[in-house]
Residue, then its C-alpha position, 0 to 999 in steps of 0.5 A: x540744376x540748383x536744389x530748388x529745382x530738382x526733382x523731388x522724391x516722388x519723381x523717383x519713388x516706386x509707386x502702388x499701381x494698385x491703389x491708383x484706381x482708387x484715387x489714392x497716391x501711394x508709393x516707397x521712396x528709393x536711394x535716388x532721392x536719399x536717405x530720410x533716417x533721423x539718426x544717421x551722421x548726414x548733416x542736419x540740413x541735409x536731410x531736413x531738406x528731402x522733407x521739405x522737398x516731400x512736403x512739397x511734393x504732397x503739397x503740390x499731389x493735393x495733401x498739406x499735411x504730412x504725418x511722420x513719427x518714429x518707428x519703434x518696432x510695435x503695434x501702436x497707430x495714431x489716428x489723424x483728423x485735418x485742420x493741420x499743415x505742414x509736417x507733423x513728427x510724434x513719437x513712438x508709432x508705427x503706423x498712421x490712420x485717418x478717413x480724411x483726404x489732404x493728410x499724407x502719412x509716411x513710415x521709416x522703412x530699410x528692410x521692414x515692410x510698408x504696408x498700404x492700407x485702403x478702402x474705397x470710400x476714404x479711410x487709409x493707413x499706412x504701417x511699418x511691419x518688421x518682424x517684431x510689428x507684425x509678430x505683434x499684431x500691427x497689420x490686425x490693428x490697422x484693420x481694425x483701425x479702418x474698420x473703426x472708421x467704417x472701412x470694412x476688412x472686406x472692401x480693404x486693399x492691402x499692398x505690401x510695399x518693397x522689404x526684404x524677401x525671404x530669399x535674403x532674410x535669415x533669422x534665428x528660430x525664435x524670431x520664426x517662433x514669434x512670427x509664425x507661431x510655430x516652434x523653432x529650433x535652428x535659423x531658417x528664412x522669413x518671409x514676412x511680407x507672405x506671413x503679413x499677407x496670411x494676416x490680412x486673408x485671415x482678418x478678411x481682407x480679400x485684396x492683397x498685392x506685393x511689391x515685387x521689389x526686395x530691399x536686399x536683392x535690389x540695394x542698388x535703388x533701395x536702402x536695407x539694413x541687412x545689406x549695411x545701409x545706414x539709410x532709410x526710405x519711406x512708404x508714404x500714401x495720400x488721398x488727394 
């Protein structure tokens, strides 16, 4: 089988069951289809190919443009509109919003959480929460961004998607301190999809799901940072 007609990286992904019913597309890529890290030593063809096998794939899902950026570990979201195709990259962002159908959004993710953000009448995101995200709020911003579409906190579904649980992630305490908002003074375990899903219950969300996957715990189909992957996955939604 030649590279043009493998399958491409949705045939492998790990899916959001939950967010189907809602007519949406959600899912994480695994190492089955490689890694879509940037900066890794791949060479450069190597990689441009898995995007445009994904491209491909949201094309064929109902979604020519693909909104990407590079994740830098904040709270800043952009907001898309349609007009556009193909793959769009920015800087500087850690999560993507829009309101409209035919926009996919993928985030970079090895440990961090995707978080899949949806409400019923249309308006999506989808967030890249590391520690330092979510200690900054990216999860209240992306509810607040839908909400600025019309999409009430209330009639959200959240799904935090495959990371690194808290079984594996141990951290100093001022990590914990930042996260939690309670004082630390010794090295403890995190688990911030848990912390992300007290964020979401307590700016109104009231559906929330978590992936069962851990980064960490299942590295045989997943990339983590922590196991020592230079690898990275991504957390993609699309309303076709």
């Amino acid at each position: 089988m030649t590279a043009a007609e493998s399958p491409g990286p949705l045939a492998s992904a790990i899916p959001v069951d939950e967010l189907a019913a809602l007519g949406l597309i959600a899912f994480t890529t695994t190492r089955a289809a490689g890694s879509f890290g940037l900066g890794s030593n791949e060479p450069v063809g190597v990689v441009m190919d898995r995007w445009s096998a994904l491209l491909a794939d949201c094309r064929a899902a109902g979604a020519p443009a693909l909104a990407s950026a590079g994740q830098v570990h904040g709270a800043e979201l952009e907001t898309h509109g349609t007009g556009w195709r193909g793959w769009l990259r920015g800087r500087d962002r850690d999560g993507h919003v829009t309101a409209e159908s035919g926009v996919a959004m993928a985030v970079t993710v090895a440990d961090c959480t995707p978080v899949f953000l949806a409400h019923p009448t249309g308006p999506i995101a989808v967030l890249h929460a590391g520690w330092r995200g979510t200690a900054a709020g990216i999860l209240e911003h992306g509810v607040a961004a839908l909400a600025a579409l019309g999409a009430a906190p209330e009639e959200l579904h959240a799904h935090l998607g495959p990371a690194i649980c808290g079984h594996c992630y141990e951290v100093g305490p001022e990590v914990l301190t930042a996260v939690t908002g309670k004082a630390a003074s010794a090295k403890g375990r995190l688990d911030v999809r848990a912390v992300l899903a007290e964020r979401a219950a307590s700016v109104g969300v009231r559906s929330v799901s978590l992936s069962r996957w851990c980064t960490r715990c299942d590295s045989e189909r997943l990339f983590s940072h922590r196991g020592g992957d230079a690898g990275r996955q991504l957390g993609v939604i699309l309303r076709p």
